[in-house]
N, C-alpha and C positions, 0 to 999 in steps of 0.2 A: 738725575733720571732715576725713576725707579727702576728695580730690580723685577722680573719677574717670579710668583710664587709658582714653584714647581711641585705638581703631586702628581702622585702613583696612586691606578687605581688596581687595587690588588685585593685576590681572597684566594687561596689556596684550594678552595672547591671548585670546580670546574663548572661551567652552567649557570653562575649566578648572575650574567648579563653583564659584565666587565666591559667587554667590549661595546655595548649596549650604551649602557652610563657615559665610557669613555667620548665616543663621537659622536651622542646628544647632548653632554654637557658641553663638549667642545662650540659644538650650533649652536647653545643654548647662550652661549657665552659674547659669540660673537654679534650675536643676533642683537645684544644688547650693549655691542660697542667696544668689546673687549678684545685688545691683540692678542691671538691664542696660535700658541706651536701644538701639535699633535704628535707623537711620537707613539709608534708602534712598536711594543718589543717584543711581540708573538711571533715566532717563525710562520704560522699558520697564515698571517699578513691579513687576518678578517676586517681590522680595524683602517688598515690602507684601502682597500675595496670598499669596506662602507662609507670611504669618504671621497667616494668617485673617483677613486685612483687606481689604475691598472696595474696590479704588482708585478705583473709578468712585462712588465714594459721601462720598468724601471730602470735608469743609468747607476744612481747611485744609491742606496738605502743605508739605513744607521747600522747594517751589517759593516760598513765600510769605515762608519765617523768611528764606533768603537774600535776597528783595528788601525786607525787611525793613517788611513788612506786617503777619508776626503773630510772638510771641514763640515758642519750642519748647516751653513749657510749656501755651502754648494749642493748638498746632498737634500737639500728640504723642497719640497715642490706644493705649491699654491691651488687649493681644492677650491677654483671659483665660486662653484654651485654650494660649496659649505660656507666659504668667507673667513676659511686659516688655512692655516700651512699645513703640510705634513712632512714627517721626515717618516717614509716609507718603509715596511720590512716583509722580505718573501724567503723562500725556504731558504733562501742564502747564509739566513741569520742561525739555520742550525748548527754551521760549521764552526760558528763563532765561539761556541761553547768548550769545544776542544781546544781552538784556536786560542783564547784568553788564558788557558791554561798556565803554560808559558811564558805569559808577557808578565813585564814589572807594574805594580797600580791597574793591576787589571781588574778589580772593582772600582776603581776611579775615571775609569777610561769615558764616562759617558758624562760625568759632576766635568769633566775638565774639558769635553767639547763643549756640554752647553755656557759656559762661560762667557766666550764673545760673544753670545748674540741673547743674553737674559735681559740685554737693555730693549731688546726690540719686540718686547713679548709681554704682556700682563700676565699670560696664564700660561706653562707649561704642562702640558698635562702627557701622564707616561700611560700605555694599555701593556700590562704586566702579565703573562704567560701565568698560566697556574701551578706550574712548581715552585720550588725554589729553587732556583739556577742563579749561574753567575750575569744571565741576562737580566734578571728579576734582582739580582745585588746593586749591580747597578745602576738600574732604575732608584732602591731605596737608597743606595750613599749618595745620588743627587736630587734626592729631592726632600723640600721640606715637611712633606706630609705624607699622608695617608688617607683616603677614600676608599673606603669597605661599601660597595654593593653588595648587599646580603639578601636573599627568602627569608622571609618570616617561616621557617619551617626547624622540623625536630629537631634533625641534624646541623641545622647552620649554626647553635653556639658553639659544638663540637669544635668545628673549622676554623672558627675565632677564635679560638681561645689558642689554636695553633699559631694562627698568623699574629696574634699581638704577642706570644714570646717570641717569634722571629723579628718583629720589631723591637722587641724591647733588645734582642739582642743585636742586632744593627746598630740602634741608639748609641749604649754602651762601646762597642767598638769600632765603631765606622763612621757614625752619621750623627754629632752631637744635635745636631737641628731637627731629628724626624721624630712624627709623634704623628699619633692618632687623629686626624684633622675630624672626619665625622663617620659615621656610618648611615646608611642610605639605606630604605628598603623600598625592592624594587620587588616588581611584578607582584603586585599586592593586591588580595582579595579580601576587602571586609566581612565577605560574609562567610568566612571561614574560621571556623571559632578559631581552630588549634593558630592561625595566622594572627588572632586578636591576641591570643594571649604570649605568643613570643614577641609580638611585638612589645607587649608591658610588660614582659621581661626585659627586654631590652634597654627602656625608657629606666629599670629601676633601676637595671646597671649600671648602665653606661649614662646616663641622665643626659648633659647638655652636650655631649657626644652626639647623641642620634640628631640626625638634621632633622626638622618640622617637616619638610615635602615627603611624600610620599609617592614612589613610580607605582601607578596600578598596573593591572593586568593590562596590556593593550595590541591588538590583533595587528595595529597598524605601526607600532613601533618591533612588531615581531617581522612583518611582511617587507621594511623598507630594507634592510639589509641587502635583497634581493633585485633591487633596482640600484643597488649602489648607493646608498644616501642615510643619512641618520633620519629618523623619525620625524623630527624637529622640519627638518629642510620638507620631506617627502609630503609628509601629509599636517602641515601646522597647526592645523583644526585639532588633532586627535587628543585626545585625552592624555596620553602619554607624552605628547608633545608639549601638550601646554605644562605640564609637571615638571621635565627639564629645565625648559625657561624660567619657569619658578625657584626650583633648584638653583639653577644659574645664578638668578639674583641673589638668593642664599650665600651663596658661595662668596659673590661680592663682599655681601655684607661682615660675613663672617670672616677674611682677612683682613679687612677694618681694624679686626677686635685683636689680631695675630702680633 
C-alpha cells in the first residue's frame, strides 16, 4: 500500500488565500479520484465551514487527536458535497497551544496520529494558521511538504523569505523529510504589471519551485466560502475552479517525480 503524501499549506502573511488553496485543492483532488484527508489547524475553523462542515456542531476535532483524546479516524468526518474527509477544528483548538506546552513530543503529537490511517489517504493536506505556533510545528514535523499560496505582490517575497528559514529550520531539527514542494500564485491579475514582474521574479528564483497553474483573480471562488463549499464544488464552470483542478493534476503529477 502506499503511503499517503502529507502537505502543509502555509505563508506566514495573513490573506494570501490558504484556506482558499487549501479546500480547492482538496475538491480538486478528489474530483479526479484521489483519497484526500483535510485537516484544519486554524482555530478560526474557516477551512471546516468551507467544506460544509458545521464547526459548532462538532463531537470531536484535531483539538482532541493532538491532545490525544481521540484517534483521527474517530475524530474525521466525511464532507459528502466535497468527496473527502475532514478532521475538523473550532475555537477549541486555541487552548491547545497552552495545553502542548507541557506534554512530551508535543510537536510530534500530530506526525504520530496520522500514522494509522496514511494508508487510507493519497493526499493529506494540513490549513496552517499564519503564525508560527506549536499548531503550525506540527503540521510541519508531519508533513512531507510545503505549499506556499503567495500574491504576486511587493511585500509577498518579504514573507517568504521568512517562512522558508522557518522551514529550513524545521528541516534541520524536526522534520528531515520537509521541503519546499511548490509555490502557487493565487489571485492573479495579468494585467497588473507590478503582478507581471513578481511573478518573474519569482520563476528566476525559485525556477521549477513555482507550479505552472496559476489561481487568477475570481469573484466566484471569493463568494463560495459563504455557502460553505470550496469554489471547485460551488461553481465548476468558474475560472478559478477550473485552475484548481488543473492544479490538482499538477500536484499528481509532480509526486510522481518526489
Amino acid at each position: 500500500m502506499t503511503m499517503a503524501k502529507i502537505f502543509c499549506v502555509a505563508n506566514q502573511k495573513g490573506g494570501v488565500g490558504k484556506t482558499t488553496t487549501t479546500v480547492n485543492l482538496a475538491a480538486g483532488l478528489a474530483k479526479i479520484g484521489q483519497r484526500v484527508l483535510m485537516i484544519d489547524m486554524d482555530p478560526q475553523g474557516n477551512a471546516t465551514m468551507g467544506s460544509g462542515i458545521d464547526k459548532r456542531k462538532l463531537e470531536l476535532t484535531v483539538y482532541d487527536v493532538v491532545l490525544e483524546s481521540a484517534s483521527v479516524a474517530e475524530a474525521r468526518v466525511r464532507s459528502d458535497k466535497c468527496g473527502y474527509d475532514v478532521l475538523g477544528a473550532n475555537r477549541e483548538l486555541a487552548g491547545a497551544e497552552v495545553e502542548l506546552v507541557e506534554v512530551e513530543r508535543r510537536e510530534q503529537r500530530l506526525k504520530l496520529a496520522l500514522a494509522p490511517v496514511a494508508q487510507a489517504y493519497d493526499f493529506i493536506l494540513i490549513d496552517c494558521p499564519p503564525s508560527l505556533s506549536m499548531l503550525t510545528l506540527n503540521a510541519l514535523c508531519s508533513a512531507h511538504g510545503v505549499i506556499v499560496p503567495m500574491q504576486c505582490e511587493y511585500f509577498a517575497l518579504e514573507g517568504l523569505t521568512d517562512l522558508v528559514n522557518t522551514i529550513k529550520q524545521v528541516h534541520a531539527n524536526m522534520n528531515r523529510d520537509l521541503q519546499i514542494i511548490g509555490l502557487l500564485r493565487v489571485m492573479f491579475d495579468p494585467r497588473i504589471t507590478l503582478q507581471q514582474q513578481v511573478s518573474d521574479q519569482l520563476k528566476a528564483h525559485f525556477g521549477e519551485k513555482v507550479f505552472n497553474t496559476v489561481i487568477p483573480r475570481n469573484v466566484r471562488l471569493a463568494e463560495a466560502p459563504s455557502y460553505g463549499l470550496p469554489g471547485v464544488v460551488f461553481d465548476p464552470a468558474a475560472r478559478g475552479s477550473h485552475a484548481y483542478v488543473e492544479f490538482a493534476a499538477e500536484m499528481v503529477e509532480r509526486i510522481k517525480k518526489m
